[in-house]
C-alpha positions in Angstrom: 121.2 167.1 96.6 123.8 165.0 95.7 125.6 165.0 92.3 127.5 161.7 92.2 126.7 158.1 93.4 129.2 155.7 95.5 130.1 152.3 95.2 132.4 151.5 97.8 134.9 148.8 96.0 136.9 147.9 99.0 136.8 147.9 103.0 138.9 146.3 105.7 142.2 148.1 104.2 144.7 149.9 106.4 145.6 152.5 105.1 145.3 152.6 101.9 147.8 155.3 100.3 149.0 154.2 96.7 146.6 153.5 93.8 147.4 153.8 90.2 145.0 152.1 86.9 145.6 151.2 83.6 143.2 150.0 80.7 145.1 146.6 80.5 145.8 145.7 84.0 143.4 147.5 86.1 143.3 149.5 89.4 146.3 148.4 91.9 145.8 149.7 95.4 148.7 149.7 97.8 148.3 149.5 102.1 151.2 152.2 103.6 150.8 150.5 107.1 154.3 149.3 107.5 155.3 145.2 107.1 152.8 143.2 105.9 151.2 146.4 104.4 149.1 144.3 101.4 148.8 145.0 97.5 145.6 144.6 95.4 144.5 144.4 92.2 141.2 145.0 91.1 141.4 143.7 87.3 137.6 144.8 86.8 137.6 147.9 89.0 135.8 146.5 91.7 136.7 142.9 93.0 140.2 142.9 94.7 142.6 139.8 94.5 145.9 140.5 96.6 149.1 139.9 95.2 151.4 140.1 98.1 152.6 141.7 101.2 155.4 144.6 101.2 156.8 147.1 104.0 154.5 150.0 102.8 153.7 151.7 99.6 153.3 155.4 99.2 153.5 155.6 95.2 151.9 153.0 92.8 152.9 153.0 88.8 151.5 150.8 86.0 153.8 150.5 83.5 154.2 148.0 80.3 151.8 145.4 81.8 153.8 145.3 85.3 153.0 147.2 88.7 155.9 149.6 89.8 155.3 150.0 94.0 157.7 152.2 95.4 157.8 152.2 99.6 160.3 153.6 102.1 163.3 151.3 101.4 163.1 150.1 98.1 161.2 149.9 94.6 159.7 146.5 93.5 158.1 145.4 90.2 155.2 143.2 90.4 153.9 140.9 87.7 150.4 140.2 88.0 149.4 136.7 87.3 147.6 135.6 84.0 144.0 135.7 84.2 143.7 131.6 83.7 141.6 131.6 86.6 144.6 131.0 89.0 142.9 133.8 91.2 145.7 136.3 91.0 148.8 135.7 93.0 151.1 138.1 91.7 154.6 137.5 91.2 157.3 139.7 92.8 160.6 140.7 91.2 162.8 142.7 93.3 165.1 145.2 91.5 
């Protein structure tokens, strides 16, 4: 028998390693598949909008509203875009 149902959310990634969710943002899923490894946000759990590329993300945070991606060289805050329709490309600050 089986106890739980699936909904798969997301297909095509590679590799997807780094996810982290917050009431206010979302779920953010990070690719660890070296450059041009992708970032996505899914701001209704299910429909992903990318935000950008990176080198690979092992560890994803959500923190104050911004996304915290951590990857093999470096830590980068992302600020997802406002909801205005815009269709979510996120804006990258590099720390």
């Amino acid at each position: 028998t089986q106890l739980w149902s699936e909904q798969v959310i997301a297909s095509g990634l590679r590799f997807p390693h780094a996810l982290a969710a917050a009431a206010n943002i979302g779920i953010a899923v990070g690719e660890n598949h070296g450059p041009g490894s992708r970032l996505f946000l899914a701001r209704d759990g299910e429909h992903l909008e990318p935000l950008g590329t990176t080198d690979g993300v092992h560890t994803l945070f959500i923190a104050r509203g911004r996304i915290l991606a951590v990857g093999a060289g470096r830590i980068t805050w992302w600020d997802p875009a406002p909801l205005k329709g815009a269709h979510g490309q996120g804006v990258q600050r590099r720390k």
